[in-house]
N, C-alpha and C positions, 0 to 999 in steps of 0.2 A: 518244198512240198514233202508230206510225209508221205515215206511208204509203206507199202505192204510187207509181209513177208513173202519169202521167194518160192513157195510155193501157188500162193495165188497172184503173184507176178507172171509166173508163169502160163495161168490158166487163160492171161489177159493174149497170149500170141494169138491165140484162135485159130489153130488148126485145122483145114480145110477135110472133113471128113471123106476119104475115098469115093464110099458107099453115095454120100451126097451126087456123087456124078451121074448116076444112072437115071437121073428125074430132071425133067427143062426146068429150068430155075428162072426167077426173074427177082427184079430186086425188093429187097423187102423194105417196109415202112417200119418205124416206131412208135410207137404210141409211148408216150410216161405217164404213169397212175402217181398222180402227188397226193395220196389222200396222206400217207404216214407223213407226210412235212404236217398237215394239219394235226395228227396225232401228236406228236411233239408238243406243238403249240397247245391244245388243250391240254396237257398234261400238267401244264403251268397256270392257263389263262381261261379256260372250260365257263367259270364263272366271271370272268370278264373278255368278254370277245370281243368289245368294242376301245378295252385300253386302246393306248400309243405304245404301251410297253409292248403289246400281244407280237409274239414271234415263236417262229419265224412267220414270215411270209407264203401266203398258198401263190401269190401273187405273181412275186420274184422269183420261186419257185418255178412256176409255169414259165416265165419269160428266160429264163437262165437256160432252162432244157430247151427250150427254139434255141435259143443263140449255141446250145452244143449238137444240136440235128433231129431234133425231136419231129415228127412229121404230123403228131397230132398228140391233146394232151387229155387223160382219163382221169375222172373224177365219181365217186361213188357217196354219193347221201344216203346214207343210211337210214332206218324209221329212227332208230334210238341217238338221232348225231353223236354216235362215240367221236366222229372224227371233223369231215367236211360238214358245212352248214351251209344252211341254203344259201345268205348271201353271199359267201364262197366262190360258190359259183358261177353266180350272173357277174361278180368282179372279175373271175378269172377268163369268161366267156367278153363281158369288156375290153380288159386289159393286153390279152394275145390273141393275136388274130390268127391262130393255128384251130384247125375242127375240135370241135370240144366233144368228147364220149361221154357220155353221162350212162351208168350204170347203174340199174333201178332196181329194187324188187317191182311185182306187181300188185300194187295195192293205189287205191284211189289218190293216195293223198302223194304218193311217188310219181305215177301218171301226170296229176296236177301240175305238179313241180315239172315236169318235162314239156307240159303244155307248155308252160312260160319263158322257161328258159331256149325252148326253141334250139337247140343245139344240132350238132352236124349229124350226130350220130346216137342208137339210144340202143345199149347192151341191157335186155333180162337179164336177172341173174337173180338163183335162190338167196334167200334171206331167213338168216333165224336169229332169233336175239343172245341165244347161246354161244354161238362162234364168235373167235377171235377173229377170224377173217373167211371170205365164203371159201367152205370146203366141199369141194365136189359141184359136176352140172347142173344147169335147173332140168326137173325133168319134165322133159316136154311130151312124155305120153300119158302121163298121170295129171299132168295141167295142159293137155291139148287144149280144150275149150277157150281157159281162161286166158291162157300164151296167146292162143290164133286173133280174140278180138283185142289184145292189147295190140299184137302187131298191126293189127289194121287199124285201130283207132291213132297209133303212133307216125304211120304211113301215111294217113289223111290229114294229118299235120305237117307232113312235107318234110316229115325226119324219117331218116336211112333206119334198120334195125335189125340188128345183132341177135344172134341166140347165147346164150354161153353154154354150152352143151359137154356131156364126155364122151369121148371118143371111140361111140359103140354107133354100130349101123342103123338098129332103126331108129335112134333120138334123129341122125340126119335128115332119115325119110319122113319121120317127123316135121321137124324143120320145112322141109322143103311141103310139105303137103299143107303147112301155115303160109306159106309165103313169103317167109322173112327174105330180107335181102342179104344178109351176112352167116355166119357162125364163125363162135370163138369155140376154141376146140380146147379143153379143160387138160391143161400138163401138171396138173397139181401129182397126178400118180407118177406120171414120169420124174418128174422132180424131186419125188419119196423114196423112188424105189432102192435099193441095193443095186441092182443087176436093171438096168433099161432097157434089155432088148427086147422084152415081150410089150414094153409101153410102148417103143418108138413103134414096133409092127403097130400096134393100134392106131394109134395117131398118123401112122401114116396109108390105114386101109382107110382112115374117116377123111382124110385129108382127100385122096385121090376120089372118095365116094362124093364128097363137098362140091369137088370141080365139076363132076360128072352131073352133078345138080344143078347146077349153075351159079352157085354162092362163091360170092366173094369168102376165102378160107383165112383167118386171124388165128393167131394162139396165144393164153398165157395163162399164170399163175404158177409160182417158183422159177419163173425163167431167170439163170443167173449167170456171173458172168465165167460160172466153172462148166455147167451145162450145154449153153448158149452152141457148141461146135458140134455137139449130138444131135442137139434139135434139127439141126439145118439138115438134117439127111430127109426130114419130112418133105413132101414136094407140095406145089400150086398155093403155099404160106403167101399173104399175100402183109402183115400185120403181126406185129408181134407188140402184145402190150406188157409191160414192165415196169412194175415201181418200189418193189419190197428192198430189190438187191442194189437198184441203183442210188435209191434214197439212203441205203446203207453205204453207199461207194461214197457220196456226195458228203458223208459226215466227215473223210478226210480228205479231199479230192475239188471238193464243190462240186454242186449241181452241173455246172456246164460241161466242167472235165469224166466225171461220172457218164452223164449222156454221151458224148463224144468219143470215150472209147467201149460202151454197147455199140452204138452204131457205129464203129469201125468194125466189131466183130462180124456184126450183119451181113457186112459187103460180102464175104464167103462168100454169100446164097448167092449173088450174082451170078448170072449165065457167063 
């Protein structure tokens, strides 16, 4: 097996943050976003989806992360398919019988698509055709209206749903004044920053205000595997989604081994 260099061998001990102790912790789930394995694969195959040749796999992908401890697997279709494509996902919703997160913008034809596919779980999340990947929360005071009947129209279809919010107070009261059953709390800042400790206070005043609401509390975006041992000072995290760093780990590592030692970082959070 190839390795790393020994500075991010190191980062893989996962160090049990101090600070982490003063918050009841319980154990956290995984989610894996495999959209960049699809990314890959169209960067080859974009105009042939249907080869024998098309690889990799969104497939083998999803089924590789169960077999290394994935507890649920995220997928995002985009309006512009840069990456996963619709039938993508009713395969991969087929083929692993792990909850499938489907991460939508809100637009008719996303909705649509959720109607069908019917999955465990269904995360908002802004959308522009500009960005390389979603940058920053949807904001759900400026799209109250539109957010609150998508939630309910996605609720009466018998799926769970997600805010993907950042981690300022009123998007939560927000949030909860819709209804939703979840939020994903937006570490894209923490992930940026130089110095983290004004993000993690954030995230972890939205986190504690989350539970106080009664929302199931998820976080991600940049969660990596140098990060990963700051995060956990957050409290009542109940979901941690991640696929940019693991999919990165999985190009020397494989998929399984990649998942397998994120979620051994994980266990930290254990009470």
């Amino acid at each position: 097996m190839v390795g790393f260099e020994k500075p991010v061998l190191e980062t893989l001990n996962f160090p049990k943050p101090a600070s982490a102790l003063t918050f009841p912790r319980m154990s956290l789930l995984l989610g894996v976003n495999i959209d960049h394995v699809a990314t890959l694969r169209q960067a080859r195959y974009a105009l042939l989806p249907d080869s024998p040749n098309a690889e990799p796999s969104v497939v083998e992908a999803a089924l590789e992360a169960k077999a290394g401890g994935a507890d649920s697997i995220t997928v995002h279709v985009r309006g512009d398919r840069r990456h996963m494509q619709d039938a993508d996902v009713f395969r991969v919703k087929e083929a692993c019988d792990l909850p499938l997160n489907l991460e939508l913008g809100i637009t008719e034809e996303m909705m649509d698509l959720a109607f069908r596919l019917k999955p465990a779980f269904a995360c908002l999340v802004p959308e522009t055709r500009e960005e390389v990947t979603t940058e920053g929360g949807l904001d759900v005071i400026a799209l109250f209206g539109t957010a609150r009947e998508a939630v309910k129209r996605l609720q009466d279809a018998g799926i769970k749903v997600s805010l993907f919010i950042d981690p300022v107070p009123e998007h939560v009261e927000a949030a909860a004044r819709m209804g939703a059953d979840m939020i994903e709390l937006h570490t894209g800042a923490f992930a940026n920053a130089d110095e983290s400790s004004e993000e993690i206070s954030r995230l972890i005043a939205a986190a504690k205000l989350g539970h106080e609401r009664g929302f199931q509390v998820n976080a991600g975006h940049g969660i990596n595997y140098r990060n990963l041992s700051q995060l956990l000072q957050v409290p009542y995290l109940s979901e941690l989604n991640i696929g940019h760093s693991i999919v990165s780990r999985a190009m020397t590592v494989g998929m399984r081994q990649a998942v397998s030692e994120m979620a051994e970082g994980m266990k930290a959070y254990t009470q």
